[in-house]
Backbone as ProteinMPNN parsed JSONL, in Angstrom:
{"seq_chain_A": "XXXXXXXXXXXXXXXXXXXXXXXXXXXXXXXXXXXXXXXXXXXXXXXXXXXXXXXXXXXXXXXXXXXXXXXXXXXXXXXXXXXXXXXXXXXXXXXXXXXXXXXXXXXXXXXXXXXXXXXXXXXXXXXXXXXXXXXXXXXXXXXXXXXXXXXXXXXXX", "coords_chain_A": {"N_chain_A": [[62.986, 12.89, 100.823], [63.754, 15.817, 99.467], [63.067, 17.266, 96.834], [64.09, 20.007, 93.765], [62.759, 22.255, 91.403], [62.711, 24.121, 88.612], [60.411, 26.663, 88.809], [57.034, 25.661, 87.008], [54.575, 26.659, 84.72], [52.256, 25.837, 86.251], [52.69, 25.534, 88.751], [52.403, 28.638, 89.684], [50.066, 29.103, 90.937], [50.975, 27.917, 93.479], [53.362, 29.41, 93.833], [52.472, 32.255, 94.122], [50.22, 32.056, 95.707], [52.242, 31.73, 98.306], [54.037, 33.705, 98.409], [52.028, 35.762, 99.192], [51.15, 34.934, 101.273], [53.548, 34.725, 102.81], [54.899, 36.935, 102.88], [53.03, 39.262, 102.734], [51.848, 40.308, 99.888], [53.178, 40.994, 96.947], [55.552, 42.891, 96.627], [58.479, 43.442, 97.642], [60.567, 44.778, 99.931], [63.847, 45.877, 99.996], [67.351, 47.311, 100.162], [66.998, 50.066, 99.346], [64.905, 49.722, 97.275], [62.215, 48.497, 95.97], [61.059, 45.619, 94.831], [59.254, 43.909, 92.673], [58.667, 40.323, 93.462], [57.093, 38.616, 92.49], [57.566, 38.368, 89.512], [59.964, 37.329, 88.894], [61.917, 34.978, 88.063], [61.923, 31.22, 90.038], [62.367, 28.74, 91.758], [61.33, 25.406, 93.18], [60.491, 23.912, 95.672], [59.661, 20.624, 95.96], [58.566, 18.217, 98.838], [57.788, 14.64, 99.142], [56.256, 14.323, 97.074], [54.673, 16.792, 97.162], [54.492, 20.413, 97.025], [56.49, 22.228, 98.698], [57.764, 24.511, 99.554], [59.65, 27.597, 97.905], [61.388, 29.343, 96.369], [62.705, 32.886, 95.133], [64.566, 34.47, 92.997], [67.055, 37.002, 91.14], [69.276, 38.104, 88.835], [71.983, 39.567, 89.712], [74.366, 42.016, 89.082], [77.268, 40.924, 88.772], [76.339, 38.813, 90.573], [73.589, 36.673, 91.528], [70.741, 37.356, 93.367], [69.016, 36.191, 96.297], [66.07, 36.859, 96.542], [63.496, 36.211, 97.687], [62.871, 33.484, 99.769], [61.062, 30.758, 101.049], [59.742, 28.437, 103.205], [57.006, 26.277, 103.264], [56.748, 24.011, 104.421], [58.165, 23.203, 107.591], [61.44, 22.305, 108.947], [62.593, 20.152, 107.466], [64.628, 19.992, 105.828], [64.085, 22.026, 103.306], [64.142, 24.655, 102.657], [67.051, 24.592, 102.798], [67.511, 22.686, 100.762], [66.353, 24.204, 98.749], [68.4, 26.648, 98.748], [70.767, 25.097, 98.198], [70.178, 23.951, 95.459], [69.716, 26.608, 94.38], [72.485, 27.888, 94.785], [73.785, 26.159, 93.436], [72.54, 26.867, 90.501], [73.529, 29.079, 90.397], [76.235, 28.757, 90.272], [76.593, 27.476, 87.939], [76.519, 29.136, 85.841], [77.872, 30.649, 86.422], [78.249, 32.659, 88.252], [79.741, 35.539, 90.416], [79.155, 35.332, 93.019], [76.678, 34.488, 95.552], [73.901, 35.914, 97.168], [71.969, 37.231, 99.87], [69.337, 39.466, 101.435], [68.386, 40.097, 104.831], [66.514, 40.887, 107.688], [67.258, 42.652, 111.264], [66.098, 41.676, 113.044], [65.531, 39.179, 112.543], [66.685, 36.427, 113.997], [66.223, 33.583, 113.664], [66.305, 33.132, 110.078], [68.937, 34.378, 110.389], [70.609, 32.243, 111.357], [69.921, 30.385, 110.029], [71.243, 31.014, 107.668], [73.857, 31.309, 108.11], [73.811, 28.592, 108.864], [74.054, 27.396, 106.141], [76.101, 28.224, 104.853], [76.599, 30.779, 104.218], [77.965, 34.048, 104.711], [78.414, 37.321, 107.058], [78.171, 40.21, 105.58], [78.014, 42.486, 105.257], [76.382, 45.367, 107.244], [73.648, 47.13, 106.607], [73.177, 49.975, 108.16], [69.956, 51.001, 109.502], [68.183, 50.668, 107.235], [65.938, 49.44, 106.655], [64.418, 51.498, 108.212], [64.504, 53.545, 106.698], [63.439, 52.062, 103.998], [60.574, 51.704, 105.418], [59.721, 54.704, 104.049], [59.183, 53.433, 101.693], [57.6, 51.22, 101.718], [55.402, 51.266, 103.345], [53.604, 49.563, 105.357], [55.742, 47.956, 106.554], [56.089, 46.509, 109.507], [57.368, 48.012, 112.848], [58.385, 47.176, 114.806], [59.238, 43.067, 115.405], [58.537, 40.524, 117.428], [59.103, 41.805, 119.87], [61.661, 43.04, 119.572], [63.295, 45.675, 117.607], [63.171, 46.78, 114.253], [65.152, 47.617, 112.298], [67.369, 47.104, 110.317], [69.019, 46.448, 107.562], [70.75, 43.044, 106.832], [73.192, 41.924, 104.658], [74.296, 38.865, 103.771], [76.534, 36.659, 102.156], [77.724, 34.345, 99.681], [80.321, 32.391, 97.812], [79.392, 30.916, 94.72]], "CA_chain_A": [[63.975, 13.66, 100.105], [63.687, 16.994, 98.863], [63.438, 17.792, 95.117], [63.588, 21.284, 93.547], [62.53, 22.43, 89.884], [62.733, 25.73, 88.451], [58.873, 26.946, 88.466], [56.342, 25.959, 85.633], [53.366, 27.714, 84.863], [51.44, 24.705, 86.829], [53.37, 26.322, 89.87], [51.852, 29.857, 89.351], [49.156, 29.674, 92.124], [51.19, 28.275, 95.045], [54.143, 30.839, 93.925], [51.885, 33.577, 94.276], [49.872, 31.998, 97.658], [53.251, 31.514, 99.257], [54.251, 34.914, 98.422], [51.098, 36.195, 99.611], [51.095, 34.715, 102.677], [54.965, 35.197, 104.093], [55.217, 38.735, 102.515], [51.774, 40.092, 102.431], [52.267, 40.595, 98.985], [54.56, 40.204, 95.742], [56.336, 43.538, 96.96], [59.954, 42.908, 98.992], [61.663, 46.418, 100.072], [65.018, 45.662, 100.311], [68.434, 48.022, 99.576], [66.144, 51.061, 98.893], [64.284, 49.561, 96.584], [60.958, 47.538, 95.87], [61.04, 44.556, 94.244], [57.946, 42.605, 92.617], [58.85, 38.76, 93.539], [56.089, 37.654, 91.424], [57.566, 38.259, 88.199], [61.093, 36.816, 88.989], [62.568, 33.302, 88.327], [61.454, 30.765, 91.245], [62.698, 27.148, 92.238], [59.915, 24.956, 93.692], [60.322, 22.493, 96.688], [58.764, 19.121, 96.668], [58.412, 17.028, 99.348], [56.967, 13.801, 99.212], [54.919, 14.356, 95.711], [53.578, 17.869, 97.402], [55.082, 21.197, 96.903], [57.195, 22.415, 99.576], [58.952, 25.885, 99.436], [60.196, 28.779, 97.271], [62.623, 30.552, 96.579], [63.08, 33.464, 93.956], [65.757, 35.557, 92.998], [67.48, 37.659, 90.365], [70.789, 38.633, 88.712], [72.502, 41.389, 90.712], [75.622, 43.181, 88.987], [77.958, 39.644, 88.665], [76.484, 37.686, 91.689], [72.559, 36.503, 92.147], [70.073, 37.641, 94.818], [68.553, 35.382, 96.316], [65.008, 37.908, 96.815], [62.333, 35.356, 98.801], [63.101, 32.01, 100.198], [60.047, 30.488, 102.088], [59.806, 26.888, 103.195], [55.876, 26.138, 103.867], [57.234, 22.62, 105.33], [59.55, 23.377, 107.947], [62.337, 21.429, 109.837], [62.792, 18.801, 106.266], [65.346, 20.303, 104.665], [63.244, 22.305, 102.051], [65.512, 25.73, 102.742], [68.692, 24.237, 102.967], [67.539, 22.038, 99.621], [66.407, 25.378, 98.095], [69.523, 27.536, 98.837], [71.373, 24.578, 97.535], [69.806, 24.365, 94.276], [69.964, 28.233, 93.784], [74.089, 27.811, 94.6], [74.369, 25.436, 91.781], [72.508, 27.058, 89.379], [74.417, 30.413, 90.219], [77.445, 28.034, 89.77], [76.29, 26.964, 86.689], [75.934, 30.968, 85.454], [79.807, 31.81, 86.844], [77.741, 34.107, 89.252], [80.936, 35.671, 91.387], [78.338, 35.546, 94.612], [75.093, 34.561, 95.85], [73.935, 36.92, 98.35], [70.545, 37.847, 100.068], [69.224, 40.043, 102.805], [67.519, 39.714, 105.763], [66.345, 41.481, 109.021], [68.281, 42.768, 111.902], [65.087, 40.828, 114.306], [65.211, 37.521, 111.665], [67.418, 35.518, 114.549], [65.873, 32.213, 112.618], [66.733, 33.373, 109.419], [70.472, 35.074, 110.785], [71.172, 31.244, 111.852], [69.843, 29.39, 109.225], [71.948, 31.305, 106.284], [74.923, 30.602, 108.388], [74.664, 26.75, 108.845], [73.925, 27.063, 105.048], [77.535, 28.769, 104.467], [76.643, 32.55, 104.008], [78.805, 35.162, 105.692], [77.501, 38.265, 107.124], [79.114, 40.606, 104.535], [77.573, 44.183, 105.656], [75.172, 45.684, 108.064], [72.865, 48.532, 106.291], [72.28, 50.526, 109.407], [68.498, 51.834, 109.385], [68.03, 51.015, 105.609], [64.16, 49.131, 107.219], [63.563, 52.769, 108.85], [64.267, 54.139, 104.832], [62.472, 51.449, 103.563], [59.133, 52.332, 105.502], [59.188, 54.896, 103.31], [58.697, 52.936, 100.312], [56.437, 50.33, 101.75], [54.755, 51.563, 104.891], [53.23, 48.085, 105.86], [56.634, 47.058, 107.363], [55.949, 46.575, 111.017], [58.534, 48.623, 113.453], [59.241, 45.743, 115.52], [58.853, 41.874, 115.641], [58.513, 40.016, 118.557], [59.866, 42.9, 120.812], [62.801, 43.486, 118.711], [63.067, 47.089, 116.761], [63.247, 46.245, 113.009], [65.629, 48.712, 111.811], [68.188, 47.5, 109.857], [69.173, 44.775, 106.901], [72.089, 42.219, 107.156], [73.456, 41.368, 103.719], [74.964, 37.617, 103.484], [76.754, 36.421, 100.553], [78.526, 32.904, 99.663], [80.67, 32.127, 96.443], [78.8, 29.517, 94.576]], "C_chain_A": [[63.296, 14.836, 99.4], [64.431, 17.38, 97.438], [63.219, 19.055, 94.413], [63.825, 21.471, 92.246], [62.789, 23.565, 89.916], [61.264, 25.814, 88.14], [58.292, 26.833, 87.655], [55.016, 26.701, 86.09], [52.625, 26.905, 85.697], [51.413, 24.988, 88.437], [52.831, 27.65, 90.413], [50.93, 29.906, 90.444], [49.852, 29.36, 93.391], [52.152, 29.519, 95.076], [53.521, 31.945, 94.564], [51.138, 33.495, 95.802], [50.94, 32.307, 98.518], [53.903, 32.905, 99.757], [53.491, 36.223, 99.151], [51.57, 36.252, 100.768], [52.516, 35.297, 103.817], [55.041, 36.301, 103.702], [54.05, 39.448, 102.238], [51.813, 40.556, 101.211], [53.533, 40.047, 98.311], [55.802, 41.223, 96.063], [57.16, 43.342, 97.818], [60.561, 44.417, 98.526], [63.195, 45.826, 100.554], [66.806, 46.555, 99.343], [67.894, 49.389, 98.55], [65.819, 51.337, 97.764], [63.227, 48.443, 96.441], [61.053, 46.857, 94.506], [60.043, 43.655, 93.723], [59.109, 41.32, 92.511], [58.002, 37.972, 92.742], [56.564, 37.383, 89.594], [59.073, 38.015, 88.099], [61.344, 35.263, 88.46], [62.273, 32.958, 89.368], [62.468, 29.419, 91.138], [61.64, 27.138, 93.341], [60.207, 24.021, 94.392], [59.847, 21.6, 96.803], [59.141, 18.462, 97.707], [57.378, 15.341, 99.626], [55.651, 13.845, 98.017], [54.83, 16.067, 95.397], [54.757, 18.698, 97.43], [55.609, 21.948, 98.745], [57.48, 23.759, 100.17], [59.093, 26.107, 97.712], [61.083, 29.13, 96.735], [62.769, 31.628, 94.649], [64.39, 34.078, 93.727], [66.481, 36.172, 91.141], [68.95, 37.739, 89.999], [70.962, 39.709, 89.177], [73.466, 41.254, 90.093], [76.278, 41.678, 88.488], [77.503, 38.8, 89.645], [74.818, 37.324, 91.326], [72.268, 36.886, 93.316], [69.063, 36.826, 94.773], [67.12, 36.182, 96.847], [63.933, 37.055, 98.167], [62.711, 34.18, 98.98], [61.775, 32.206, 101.749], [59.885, 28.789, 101.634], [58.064, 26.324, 103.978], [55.791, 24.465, 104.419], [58.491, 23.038, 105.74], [60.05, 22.529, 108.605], [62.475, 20.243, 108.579], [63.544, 19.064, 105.699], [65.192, 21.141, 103.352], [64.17, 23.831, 101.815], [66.793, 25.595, 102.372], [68.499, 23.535, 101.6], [67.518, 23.201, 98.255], [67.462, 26.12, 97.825], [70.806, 26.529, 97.913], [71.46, 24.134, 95.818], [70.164, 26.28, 93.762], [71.61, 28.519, 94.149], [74.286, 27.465, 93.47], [74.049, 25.905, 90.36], [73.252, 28.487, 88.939], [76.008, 29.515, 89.555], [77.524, 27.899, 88.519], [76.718, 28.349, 85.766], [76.914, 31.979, 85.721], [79.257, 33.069, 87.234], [78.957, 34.012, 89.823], [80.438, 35.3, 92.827], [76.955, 35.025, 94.832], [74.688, 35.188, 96.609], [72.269, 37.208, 97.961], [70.29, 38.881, 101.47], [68.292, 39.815, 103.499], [67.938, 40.684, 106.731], [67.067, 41.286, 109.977], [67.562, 41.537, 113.739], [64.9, 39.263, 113.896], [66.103, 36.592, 112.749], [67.381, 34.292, 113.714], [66.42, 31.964, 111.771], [68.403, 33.842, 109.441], [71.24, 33.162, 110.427], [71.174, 30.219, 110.755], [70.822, 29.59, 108.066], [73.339, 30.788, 106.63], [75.075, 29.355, 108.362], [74.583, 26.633, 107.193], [75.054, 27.524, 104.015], [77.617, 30.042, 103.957], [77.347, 32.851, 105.134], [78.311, 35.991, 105.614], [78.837, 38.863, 106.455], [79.192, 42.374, 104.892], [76.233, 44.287, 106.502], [74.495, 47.15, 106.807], [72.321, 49.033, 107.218], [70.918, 51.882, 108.643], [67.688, 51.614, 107.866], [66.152, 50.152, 106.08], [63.556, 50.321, 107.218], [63.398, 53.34, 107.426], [63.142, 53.526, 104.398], [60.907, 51.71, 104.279], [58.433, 53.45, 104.744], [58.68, 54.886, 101.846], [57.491, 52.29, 100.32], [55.948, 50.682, 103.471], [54.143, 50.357, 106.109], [54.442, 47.564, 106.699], [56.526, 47.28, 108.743], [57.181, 47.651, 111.897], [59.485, 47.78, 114.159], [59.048, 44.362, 115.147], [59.415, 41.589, 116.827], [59.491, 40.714, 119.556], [60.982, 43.504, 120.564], [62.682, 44.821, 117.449], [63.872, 46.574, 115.533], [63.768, 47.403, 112.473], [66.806, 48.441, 110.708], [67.924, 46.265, 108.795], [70.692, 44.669, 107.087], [72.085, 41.645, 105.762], [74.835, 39.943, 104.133], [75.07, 37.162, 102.222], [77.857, 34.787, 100.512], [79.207, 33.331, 98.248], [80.024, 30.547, 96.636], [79.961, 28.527, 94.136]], "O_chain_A": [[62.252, 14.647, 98.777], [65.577, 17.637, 97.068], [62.024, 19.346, 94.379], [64.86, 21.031, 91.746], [63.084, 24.173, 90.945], [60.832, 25.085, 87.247], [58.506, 27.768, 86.883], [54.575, 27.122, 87.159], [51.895, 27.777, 86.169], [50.471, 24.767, 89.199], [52.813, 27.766, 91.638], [51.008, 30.986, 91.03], [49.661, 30.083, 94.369], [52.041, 30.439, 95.886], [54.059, 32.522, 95.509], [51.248, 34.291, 96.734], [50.734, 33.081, 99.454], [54.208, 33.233, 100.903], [53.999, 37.273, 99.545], [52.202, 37.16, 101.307], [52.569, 35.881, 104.9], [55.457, 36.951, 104.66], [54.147, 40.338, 101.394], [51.82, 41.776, 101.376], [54.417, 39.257, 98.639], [56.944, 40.793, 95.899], [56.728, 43.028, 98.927], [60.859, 44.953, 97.459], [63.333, 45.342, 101.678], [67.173, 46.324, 98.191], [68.256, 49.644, 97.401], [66.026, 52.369, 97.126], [63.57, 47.361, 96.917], [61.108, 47.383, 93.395], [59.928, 42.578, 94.308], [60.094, 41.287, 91.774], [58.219, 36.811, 92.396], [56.119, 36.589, 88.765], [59.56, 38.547, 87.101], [60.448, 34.481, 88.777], [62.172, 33.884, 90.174], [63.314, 29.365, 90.246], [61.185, 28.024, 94.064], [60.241, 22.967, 93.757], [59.383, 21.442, 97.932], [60.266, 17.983, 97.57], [56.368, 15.253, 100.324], [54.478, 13.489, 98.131], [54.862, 16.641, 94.308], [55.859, 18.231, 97.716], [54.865, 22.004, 99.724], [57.365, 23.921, 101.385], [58.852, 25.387, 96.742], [61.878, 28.766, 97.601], [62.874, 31.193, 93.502], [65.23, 34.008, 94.624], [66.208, 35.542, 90.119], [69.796, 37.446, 90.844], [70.236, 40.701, 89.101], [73.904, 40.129, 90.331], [75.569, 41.213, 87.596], [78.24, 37.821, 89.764], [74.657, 38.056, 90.35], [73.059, 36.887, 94.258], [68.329, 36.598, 93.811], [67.135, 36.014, 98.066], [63.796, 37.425, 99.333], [62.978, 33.696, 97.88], [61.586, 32.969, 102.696], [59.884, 28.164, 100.574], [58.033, 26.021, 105.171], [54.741, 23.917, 104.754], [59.507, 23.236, 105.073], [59.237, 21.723, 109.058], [62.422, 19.136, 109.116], [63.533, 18.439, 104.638], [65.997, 21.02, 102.429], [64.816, 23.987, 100.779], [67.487, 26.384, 101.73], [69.53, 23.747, 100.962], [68.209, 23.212, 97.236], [67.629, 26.368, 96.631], [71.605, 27.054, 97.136], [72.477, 24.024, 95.133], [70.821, 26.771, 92.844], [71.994, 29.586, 93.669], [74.808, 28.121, 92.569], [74.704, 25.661, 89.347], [73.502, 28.931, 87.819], [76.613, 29.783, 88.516], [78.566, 28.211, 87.941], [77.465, 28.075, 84.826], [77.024, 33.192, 85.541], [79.555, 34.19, 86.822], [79.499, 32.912, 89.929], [81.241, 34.998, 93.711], [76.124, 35.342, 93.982], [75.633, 35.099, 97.392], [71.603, 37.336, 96.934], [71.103, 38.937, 102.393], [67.271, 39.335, 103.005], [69.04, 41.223, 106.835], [67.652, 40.209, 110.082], [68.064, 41.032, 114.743], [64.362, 38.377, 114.559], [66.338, 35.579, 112.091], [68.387, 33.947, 113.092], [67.134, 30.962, 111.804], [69.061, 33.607, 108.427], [72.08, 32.888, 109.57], [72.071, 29.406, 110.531], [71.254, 28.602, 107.472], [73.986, 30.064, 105.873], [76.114, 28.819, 107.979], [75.139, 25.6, 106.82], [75.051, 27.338, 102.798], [78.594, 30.42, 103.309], [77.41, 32.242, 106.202], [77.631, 36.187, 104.607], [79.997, 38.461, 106.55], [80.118, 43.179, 104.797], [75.275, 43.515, 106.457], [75.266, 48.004, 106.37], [71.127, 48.812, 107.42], [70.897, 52.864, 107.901], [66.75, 52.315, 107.487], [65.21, 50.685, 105.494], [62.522, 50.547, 106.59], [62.273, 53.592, 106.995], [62.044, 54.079, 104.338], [60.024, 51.934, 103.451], [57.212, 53.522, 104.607], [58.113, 55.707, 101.125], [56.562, 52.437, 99.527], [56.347, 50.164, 104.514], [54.254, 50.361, 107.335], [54.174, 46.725, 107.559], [56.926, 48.369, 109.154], [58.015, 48.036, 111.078], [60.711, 47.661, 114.173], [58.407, 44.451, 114.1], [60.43, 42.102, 117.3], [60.529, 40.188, 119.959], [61.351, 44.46, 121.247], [61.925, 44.708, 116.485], [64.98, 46.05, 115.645], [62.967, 48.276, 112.14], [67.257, 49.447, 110.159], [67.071, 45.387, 108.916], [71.549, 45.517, 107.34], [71.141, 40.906, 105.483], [75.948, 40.117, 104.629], [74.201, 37.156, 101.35], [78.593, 34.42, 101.428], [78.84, 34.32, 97.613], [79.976, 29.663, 97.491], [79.72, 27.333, 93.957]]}, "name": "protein", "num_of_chains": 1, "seq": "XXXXXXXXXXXXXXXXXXXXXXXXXXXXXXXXXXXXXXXXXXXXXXXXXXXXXXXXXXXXXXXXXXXXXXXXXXXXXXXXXXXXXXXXXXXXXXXXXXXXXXXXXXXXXXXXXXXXXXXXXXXXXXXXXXXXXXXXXXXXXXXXXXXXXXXXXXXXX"}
């Protein structure tokens, strides 16, 4: 079973590895703007004792964004336990929305937000190609797919 906390300081080095590692950094370009993830609110995944997954995010306007979700145990539920925790505590917080974005090449990610009850809400055509020029590091493609756009998904909590 999958248990998720809100981050203590004790937390502080995998936060920041995890962050490292899936985003080359604490910087996330998203809605033409850069985001440090390091200095956000987190929820922390355990499985089995051992830390699990991620996830940060922020208040946006009346809803939460959900900024990084990373599950460094995958196929256990640690995503779907995450996203569910960060519903409830938006619930909790009479957020109107939860909503995050993701890539137009994320298929993985496209599929997973859906079985997790997000709706695609808007396309931002090209807002990646913008974003390169904030953070230049963003690749052009993944896995043969041209990385050009973001897909905002949003739930009511």
């Amino acid at each position: 079973m999958v248990d998720v906390r809100p981050a203590q300081p004790a937390d502080r080095a995998y936060v920041e590895a995890t962050l490292r590692e899936s985003w080359g950094g604490f910087i996330v370009a998203r809605r033409d703007e850069l985001v440090d993830s390091s200095v956000l609110p987190a929820l922390v995944a355990w499985l089995d004792g051992v830390r699990a997954g991620v996830l940060t995010y922020r208040k946006a306007g009346a809803g939460w964004e959900v900024v990084t979700l990373d599950a460094t145990v995958e196929n256990r539920g640690v995503g779907s336990a995450l996203i569910a925790a960060a519903r409830e505590l938006a619930r909790a917080h009479n957020a109107a929305r939860l909503w995050l974005i993701t890539t137009n090449e994320n298929v993985r990610a496209i599929r997973f937000y859906q079985r997790n009850g997000f709706d695609l809400v808007a396309l931002h055509h090209d807002a990646v190609t913008r974003a390169r020029e904030l953070k230049p590091s963003i690749p052009l493609e993944v896995d043969g797919i041209p990385l050009r756009h973001e897909l905002e998904f949003a739930l009511t909590p």
